[in-house]
BAMARPA-519435 format. One record per residue (C-alpha): residue number from 1; chain; z, y negated, x negated. Coordinates in steps of 0.1 Angstrom, whole numbers. Layout:
N
[r NUM; A; [Z; Y; X]]
...
end
This chain:
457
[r 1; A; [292; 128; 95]]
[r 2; A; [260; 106; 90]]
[r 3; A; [262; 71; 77]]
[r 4; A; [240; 42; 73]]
[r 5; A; [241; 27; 40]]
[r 6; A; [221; -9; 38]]
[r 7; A; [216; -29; 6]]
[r 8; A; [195; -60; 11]]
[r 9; A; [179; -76; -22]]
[r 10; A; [166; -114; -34]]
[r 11; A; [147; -99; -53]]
[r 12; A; [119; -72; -45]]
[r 13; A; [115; -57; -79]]
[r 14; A; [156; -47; -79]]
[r 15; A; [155; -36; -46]]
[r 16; A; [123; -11; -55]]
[r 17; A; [144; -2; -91]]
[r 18; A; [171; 9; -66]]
[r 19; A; [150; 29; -45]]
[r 20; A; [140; 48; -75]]
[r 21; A; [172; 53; -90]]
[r 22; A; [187; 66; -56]]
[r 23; A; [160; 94; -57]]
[r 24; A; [168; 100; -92]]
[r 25; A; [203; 107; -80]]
[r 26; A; [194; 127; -55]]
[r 27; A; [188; 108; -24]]
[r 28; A; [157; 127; -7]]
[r 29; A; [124; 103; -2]]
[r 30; A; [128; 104; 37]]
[r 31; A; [162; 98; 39]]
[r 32; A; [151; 59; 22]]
[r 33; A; [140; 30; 41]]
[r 34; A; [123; -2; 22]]
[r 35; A; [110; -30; 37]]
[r 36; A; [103; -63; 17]]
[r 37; A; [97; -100; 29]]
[r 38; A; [61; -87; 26]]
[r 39; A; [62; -68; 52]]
[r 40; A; [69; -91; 81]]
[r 41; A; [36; -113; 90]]
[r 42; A; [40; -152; 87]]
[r 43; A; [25; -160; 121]]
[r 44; A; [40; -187; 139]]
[r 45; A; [37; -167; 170]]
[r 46; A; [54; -133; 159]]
[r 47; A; [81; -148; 144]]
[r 48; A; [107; -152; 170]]
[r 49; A; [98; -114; 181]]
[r 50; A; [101; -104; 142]]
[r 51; A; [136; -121; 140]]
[r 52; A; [149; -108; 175]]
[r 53; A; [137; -69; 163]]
[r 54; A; [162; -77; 130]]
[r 55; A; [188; -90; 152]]
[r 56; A; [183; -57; 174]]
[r 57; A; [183; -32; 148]]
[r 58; A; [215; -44; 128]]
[r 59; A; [234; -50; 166]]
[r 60; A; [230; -10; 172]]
[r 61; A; [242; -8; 136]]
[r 62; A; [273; -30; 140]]
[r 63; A; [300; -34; 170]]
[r 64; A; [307; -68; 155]]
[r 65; A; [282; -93; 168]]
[r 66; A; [292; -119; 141]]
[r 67; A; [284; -96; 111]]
[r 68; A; [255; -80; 131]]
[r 69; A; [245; -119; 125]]
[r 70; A; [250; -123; 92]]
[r 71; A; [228; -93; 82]]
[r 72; A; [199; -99; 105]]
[r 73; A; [201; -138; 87]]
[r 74; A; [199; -124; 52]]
[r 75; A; [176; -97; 56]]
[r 76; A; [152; -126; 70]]
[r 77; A; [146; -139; 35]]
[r 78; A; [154; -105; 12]]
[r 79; A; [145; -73; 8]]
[r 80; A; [161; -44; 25]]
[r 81; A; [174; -7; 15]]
[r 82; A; [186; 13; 42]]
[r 83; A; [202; 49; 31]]
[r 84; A; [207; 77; 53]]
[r 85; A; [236; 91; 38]]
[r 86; A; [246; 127; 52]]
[r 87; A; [284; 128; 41]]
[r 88; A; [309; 101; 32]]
[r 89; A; [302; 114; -4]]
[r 90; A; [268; 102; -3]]
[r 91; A; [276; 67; 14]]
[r 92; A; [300; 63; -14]]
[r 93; A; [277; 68; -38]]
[r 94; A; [245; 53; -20]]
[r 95; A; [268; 17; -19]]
[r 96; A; [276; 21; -54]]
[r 97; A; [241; 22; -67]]
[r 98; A; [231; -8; -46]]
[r 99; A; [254; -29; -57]]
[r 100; A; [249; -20; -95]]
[r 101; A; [212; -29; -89]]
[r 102; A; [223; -65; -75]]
[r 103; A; [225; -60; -37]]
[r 104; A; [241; -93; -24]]
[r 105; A; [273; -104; -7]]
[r 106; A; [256; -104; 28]]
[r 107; A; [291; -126; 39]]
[r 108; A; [283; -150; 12]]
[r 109; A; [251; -154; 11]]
[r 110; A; [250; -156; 50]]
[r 111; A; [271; -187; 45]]
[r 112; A; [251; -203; 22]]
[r 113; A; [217; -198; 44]]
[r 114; A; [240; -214; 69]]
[r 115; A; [250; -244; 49]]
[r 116; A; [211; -247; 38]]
[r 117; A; [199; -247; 72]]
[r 118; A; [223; -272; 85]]
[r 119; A; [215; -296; 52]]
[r 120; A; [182; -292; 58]]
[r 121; A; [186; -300; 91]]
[r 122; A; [206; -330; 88]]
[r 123; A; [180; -341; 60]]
[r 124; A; [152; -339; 85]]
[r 125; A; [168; -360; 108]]
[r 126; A; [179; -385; 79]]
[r 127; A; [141; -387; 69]]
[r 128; A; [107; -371; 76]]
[r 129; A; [87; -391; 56]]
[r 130; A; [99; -374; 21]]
[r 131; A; [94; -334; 28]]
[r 132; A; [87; -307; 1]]
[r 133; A; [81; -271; -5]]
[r 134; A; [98; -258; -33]]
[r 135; A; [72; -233; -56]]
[r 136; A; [89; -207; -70]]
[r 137; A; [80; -180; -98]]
[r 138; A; [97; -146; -103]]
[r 139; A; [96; -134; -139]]
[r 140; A; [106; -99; -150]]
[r 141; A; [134; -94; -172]]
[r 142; A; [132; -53; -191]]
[r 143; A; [161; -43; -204]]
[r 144; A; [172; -7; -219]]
[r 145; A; [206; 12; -215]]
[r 146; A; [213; 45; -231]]
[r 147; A; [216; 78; -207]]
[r 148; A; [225; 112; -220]]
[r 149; A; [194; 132; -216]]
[r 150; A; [208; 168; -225]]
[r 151; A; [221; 185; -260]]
[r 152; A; [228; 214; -281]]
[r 153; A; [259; 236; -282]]
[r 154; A; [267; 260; -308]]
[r 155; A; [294; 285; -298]]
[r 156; A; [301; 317; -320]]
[r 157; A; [312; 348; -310]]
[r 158; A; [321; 384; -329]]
[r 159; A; [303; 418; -317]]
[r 160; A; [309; 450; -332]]
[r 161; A; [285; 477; -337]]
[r 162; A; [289; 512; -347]]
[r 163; A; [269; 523; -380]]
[r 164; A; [269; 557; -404]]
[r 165; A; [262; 567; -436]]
[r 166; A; [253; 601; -454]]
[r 167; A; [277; 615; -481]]
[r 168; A; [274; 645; -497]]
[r 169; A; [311; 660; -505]]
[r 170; A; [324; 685; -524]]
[r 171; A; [356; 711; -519]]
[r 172; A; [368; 744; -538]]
[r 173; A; [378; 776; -526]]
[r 174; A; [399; 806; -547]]
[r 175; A; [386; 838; -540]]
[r 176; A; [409; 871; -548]]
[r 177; A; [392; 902; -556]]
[r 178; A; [400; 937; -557]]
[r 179; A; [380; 962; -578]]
[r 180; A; [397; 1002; -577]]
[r 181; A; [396; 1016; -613]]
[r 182; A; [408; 1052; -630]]
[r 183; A; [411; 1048; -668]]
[r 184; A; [438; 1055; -694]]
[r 185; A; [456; 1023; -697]]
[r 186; A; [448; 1005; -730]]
[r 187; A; [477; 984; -756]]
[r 188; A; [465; 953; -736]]
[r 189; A; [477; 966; -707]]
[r 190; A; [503; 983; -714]]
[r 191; A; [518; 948; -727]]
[r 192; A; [508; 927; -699]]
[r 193; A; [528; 954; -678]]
[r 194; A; [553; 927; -670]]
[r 195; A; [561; 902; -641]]
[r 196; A; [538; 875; -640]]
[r 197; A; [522; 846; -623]]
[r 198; A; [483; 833; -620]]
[r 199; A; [475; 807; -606]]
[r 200; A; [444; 788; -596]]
[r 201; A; [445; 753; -575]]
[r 202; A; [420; 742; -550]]
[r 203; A; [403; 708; -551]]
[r 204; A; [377; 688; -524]]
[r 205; A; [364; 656; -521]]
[r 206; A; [372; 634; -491]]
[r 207; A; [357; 600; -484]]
[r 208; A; [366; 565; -487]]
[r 209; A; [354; 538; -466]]
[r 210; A; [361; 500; -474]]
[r 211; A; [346; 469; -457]]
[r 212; A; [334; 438; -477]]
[r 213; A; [321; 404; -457]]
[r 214; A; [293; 387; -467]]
[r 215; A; [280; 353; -457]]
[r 216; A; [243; 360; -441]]
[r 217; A; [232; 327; -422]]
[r 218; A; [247; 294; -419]]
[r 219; A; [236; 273; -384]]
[r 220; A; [244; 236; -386]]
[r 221; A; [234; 207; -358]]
[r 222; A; [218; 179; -368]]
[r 223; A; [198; 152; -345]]
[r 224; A; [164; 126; -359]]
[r 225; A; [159; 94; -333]]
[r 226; A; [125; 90; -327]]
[r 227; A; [108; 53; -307]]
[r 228; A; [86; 52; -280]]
[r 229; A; [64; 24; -263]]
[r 230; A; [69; 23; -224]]
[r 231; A; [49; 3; -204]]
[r 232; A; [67; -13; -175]]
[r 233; A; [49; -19; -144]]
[r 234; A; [62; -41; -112]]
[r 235; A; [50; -66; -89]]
[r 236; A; [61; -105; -94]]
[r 237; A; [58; -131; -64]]
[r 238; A; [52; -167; -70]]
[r 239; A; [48; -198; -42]]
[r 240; A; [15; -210; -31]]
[r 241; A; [12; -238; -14]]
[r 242; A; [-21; -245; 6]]
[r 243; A; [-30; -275; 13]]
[r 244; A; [-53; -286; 41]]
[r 245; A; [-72; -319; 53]]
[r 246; A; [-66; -323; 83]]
[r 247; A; [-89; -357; 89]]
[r 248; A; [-120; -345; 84]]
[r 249; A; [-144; -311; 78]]
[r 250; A; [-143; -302; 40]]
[r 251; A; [-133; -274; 23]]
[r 252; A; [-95; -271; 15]]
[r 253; A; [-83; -273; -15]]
[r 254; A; [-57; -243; -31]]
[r 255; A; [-31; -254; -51]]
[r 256; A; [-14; -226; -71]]
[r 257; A; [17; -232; -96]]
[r 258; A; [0; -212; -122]]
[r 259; A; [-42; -222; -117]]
[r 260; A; [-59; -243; -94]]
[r 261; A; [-91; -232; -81]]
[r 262; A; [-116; -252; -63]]
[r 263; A; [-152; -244; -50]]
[r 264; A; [-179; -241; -78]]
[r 265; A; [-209; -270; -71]]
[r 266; A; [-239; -256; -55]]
[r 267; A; [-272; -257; -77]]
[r 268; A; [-308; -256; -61]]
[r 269; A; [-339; -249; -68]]
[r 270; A; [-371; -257; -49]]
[r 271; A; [-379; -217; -46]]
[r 272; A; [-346; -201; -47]]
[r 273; A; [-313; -212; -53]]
[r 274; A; [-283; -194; -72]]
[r 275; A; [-244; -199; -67]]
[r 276; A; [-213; -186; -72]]
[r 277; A; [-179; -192; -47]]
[r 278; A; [-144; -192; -55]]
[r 279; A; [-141; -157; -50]]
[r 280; A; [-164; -149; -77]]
[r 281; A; [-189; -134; -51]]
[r 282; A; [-226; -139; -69]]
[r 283; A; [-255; -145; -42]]
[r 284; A; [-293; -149; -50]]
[r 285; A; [-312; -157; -25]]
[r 286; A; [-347; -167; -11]]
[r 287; A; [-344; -203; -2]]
[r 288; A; [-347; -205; 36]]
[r 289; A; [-306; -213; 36]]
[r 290; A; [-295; -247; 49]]
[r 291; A; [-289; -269; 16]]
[r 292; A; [-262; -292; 38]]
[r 293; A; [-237; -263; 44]]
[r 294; A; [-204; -254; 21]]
[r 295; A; [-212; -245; -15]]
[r 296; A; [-209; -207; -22]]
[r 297; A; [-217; -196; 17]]
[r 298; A; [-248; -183; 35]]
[r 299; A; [-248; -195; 70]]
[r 300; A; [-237; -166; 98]]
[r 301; A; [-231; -176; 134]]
[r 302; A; [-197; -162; 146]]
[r 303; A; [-216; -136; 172]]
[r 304; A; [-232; -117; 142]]
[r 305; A; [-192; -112; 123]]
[r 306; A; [-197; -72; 130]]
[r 307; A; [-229; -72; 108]]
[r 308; A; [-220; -91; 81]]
[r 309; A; [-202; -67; 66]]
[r 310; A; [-216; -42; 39]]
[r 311; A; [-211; -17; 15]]
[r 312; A; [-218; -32; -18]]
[r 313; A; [-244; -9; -26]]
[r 314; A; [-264; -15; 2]]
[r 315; A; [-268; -54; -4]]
[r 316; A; [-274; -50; -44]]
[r 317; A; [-308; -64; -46]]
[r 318; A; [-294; -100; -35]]
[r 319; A; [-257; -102; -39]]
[r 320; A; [-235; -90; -69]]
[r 321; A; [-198; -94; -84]]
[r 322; A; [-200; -127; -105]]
[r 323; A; [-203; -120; -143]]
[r 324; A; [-164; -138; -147]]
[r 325; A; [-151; -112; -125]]
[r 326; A; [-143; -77; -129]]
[r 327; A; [-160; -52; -111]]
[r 328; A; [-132; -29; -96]]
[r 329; A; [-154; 5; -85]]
[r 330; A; [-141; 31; -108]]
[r 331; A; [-109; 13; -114]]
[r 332; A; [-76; 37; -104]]
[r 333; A; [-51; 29; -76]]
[r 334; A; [-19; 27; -83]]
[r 335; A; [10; 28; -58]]
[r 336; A; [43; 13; -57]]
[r 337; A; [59; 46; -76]]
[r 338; A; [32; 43; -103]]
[r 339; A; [14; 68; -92]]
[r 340; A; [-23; 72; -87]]
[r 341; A; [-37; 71; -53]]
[r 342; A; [-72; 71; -56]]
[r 343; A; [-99; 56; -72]]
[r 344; A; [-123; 27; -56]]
[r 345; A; [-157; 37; -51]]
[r 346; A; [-169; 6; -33]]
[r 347; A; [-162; -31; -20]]
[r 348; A; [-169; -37; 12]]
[r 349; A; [-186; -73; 13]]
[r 350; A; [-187; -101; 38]]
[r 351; A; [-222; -112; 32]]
[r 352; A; [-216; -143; 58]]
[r 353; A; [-185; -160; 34]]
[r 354; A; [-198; -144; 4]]
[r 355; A; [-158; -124; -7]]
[r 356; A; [-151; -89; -9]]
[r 357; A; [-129; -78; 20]]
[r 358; A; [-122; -47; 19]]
[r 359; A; [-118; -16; -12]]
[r 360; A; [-128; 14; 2]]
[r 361; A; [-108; 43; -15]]
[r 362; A; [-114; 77; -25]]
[r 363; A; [-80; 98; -19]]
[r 364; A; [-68; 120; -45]]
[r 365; A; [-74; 157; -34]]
[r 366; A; [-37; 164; -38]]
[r 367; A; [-33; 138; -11]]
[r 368; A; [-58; 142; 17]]
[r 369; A; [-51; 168; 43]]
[r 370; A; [-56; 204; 50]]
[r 371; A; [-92; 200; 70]]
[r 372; A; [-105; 168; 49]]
[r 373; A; [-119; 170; 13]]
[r 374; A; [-132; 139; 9]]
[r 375; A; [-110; 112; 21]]
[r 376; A; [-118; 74; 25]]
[r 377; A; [-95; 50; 34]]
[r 378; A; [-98; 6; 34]]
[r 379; A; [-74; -13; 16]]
[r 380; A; [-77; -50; 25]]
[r 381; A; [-84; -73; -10]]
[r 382; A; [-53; -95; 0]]
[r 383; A; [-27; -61; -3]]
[r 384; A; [-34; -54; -39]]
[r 385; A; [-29; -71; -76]]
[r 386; A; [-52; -64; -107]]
[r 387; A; [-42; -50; -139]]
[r 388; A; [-72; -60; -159]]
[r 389; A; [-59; -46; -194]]
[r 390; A; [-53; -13; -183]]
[r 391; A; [-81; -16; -152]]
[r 392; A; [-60; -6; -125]]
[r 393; A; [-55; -19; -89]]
[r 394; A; [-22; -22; -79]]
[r 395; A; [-13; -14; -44]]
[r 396; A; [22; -25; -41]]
[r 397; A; [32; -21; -6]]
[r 398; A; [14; 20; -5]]
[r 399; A; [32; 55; -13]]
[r 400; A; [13; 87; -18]]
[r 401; A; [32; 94; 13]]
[r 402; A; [22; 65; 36]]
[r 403; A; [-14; 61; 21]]
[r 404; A; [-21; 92; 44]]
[r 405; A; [-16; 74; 76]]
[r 406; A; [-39; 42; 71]]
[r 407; A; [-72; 53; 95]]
[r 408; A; [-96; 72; 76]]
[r 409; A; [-128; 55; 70]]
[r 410; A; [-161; 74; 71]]
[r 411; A; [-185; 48; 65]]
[r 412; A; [-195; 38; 93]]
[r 413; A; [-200; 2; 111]]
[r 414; A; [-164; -15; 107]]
[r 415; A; [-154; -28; 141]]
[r 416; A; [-129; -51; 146]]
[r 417; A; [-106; -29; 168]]
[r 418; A; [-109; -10; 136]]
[r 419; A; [-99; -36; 116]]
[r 420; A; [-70; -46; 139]]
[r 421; A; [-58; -4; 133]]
[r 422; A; [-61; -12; 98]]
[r 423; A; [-40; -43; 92]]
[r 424; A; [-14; -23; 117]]
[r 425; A; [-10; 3; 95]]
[r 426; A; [-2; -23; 65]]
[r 427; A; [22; -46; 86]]
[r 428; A; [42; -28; 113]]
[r 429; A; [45; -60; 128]]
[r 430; A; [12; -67; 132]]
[r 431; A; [0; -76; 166]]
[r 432; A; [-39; -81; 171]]
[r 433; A; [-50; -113; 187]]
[r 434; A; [-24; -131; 170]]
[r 435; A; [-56; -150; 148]]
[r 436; A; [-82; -158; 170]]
[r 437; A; [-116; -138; 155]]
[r 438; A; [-127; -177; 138]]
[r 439; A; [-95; -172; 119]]
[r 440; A; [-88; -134; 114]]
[r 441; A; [-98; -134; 75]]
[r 442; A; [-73; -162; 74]]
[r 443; A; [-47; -137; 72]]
[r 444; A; [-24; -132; 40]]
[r 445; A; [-38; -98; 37]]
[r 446; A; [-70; -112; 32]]
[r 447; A; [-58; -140; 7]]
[r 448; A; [-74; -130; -24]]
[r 449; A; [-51; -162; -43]]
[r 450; A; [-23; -134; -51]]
[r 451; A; [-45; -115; -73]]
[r 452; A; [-33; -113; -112]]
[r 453; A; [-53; -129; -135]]
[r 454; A; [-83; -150; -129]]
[r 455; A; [-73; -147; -90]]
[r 456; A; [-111; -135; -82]]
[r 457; A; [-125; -103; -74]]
end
């Protein structure tokens, strides 16, 4: 009989080390479902319907509306497994692996969300002048545990075979002879005219076969340890907190707990002026821009958003990546499985705010489908992290499996209803319209701040 088998995580990086190590027990690719804290959008006004969906799914799980509670609370702030186990067997096994990858006490740690809210709560009403936000850093500990990865046996075993030799042998035979004869008989004969015996023994040669053994071969086992270097890929999260002034126009400020980043000054020239934002988008232009607006932006009214977007290539003679940031077209994709996706072959601009929005990806062949050989596909800049030593992008949240259903991209005009297909496909929970058009590229999968490194692309 089937069973559902649900392991939810703290931590994102055990709960993906347990997806892995339930395939490499067995557990078939489709019969695993993972969704992170990631994958639920942070809107204000999708968050009731994002928390009533939980609460749905674990009630048609559970007959107990207390417990169904309790998970649909702790998967709100974790990561969640869910195993499709086909046997009791399985479900055994499936709940043992969880747990040894540090799925939590859902009963405990629903009590102590509980006791947090109500502190908190109780805190608020106490005071509201002293508030904070915690900023919190994840940091990967590798380890290294010894598995048996196969052997030698020696086993012996006697066969016989059947062999032969030549040998010449020798035997004797006693021929008797009668000749007639008709002559006086001489003295000799006359006294052997007696009794008497003759006689003449036979001899032959038989063989003889003896058996000596004789040591041929000796087989021992022996075994050499040899080291390796492994590289260790995962994704880290860490707390940014954005702060905004809210009393007058200028630019917010982005506070991160490992950089800070703020706007780079504007410098002009009477002919032409040169700039760089915090994006590390690079703009040269032809001085007819209005020196009173934001540093690092060319003015774009709102009704012209469609057309401000370009394929790098196109826009070369006057904008390029800034000479501090990596240029990412060539660079591999890499997907949450370590394997490679694709490859970027070009950045997809927004020429009115001067950032890259979009990658636009190559598929692998082995990836694309029957009828498509060349297959593009947009991955907004806000869904992946940079690995600048080994230049690789890292898409974190993409399979080779689920890759295949983002809308293909064939590079034409990018609409928004395209867009709003495109973000879908990242975040299930998506719903379009929930950022008015001013704000869409206010979205976190547009918030370039999580990039490694220099945080710029």
């Amino acid at each position: 009989m089937s069973q559902t088998v649900i392991g939810i995580f703290e931590n994102a990086g055990q709960a993906q080390q347990a997806v892995l190590h339930l395939m490499n027990n067995g557990f078939a690719q489709h019969d695993i479902d993972f969704s992170s804290q990631q994958d639920y959008t942070s809107s204000t006004d999708t968050s009731d319907q994002d928390n009533m969906s939980r609460r749905d799914f674990f009630r048609s799980l559970f007959d107990n509306e207390r417990e169904a509670e309790n998970y649909s609370r702790v998967a709100s702030r974790g990561s969640v497994v869910t195993v499709h186990a086909h046997t009791e067997e399985q479900a055994s096994q499936a709940a043992s692996l969880l747990d040894q990858y540090g799925a939590v006490d859902v009963d405990e740690k629903s009590d102590q969300y509980s006791n947090e809210f109500n502190n908190q709560r109780e805190s608020d009403a106490s005071s509201t002048t002293n508030q904070s936000l915690p900023v919190i850093e994840e940091n990967m500990q590798v380890g290294k545990r010894v598995v048996e990865t196969g052997g030698v046996r020696l086993r012996s075993r006697i066969f016989e075979k059947p062999v032969e030799e030549k040998l010449r042998l020798r035997q004797e035979h006693v021929h008797v002879e009668r000749h007639p004869a008709d002559r006086p008989a001489s003295e000799a004969d006359i006294n052997a005219f007696k009794e008497g015996v003759i006689e003449i023994r036979e001899q032959a040669e038989v063989p003889v076969v003896s058996k000596q053994a004789q040591v041929v071969e000796e087989v021992s086992l022996s075994k050499e340890v040899e080291e390796r270097t492994e590289t260790i890929r995962d994704t880290l999260r860490n707390t940014e907190v954005e702060v905004e002034n809210l009393s007058g126009k200028g630019r917010e400020d982005v506070i991160s707990s490992a950089n800070t980043y703020t706007p780079t000054d504007t410098t002009y020239s009477e002919a032409n002026r040169t700039y760089t934002d915090a994006d590390g988008f690079h703009n040269e232009s032809r001085g007819n821009e209005n020196p009173d607006s934001d540093a690092g932006f060319l003015e774009k009214s709102h009704q012209d958003w469609q057309g401000s977007l370009r394929r790098m290539k196109e826009v070369e003679d006057d904008y390029k990546v800034s000479d501090e940031d990596p240029d990412v077209r060539g660079w591999d994709v890499i997907g949450r499985d370590g394997e490679k996706l694709g490859e970027v072959e070009e950045l997809i601009v927004d020429t009115s705010a001067m950032k890259v929005r979009y990658l636009d990806v190559e598929i692998d062949d082995d990836l694309t489908v029957a009828d498509e050989d060349d297959r593009h596909v947009l991955i907004p800049i806000g869904a992946v992290n940079l690995d600048h030593e080994n230049k690789f992008v890292i898409a974190p949240n993409l399979t080779d499996q689920s890759i295949t259903s983002i809308p293909a991209y064939h590079g034409e005009e990018i609409s928004r209803d395209f867009e709003h297909k495109l973000i879908s496909a990242f975040s299930p929970t998506y719903q379009p319209g929930s950022l008015s058009d001013e704000r869409f590229y206010e979205g976190e999968h547009f918030n370039t701040n999580r990039l490694s490194g220099s945080g710029r692309v």
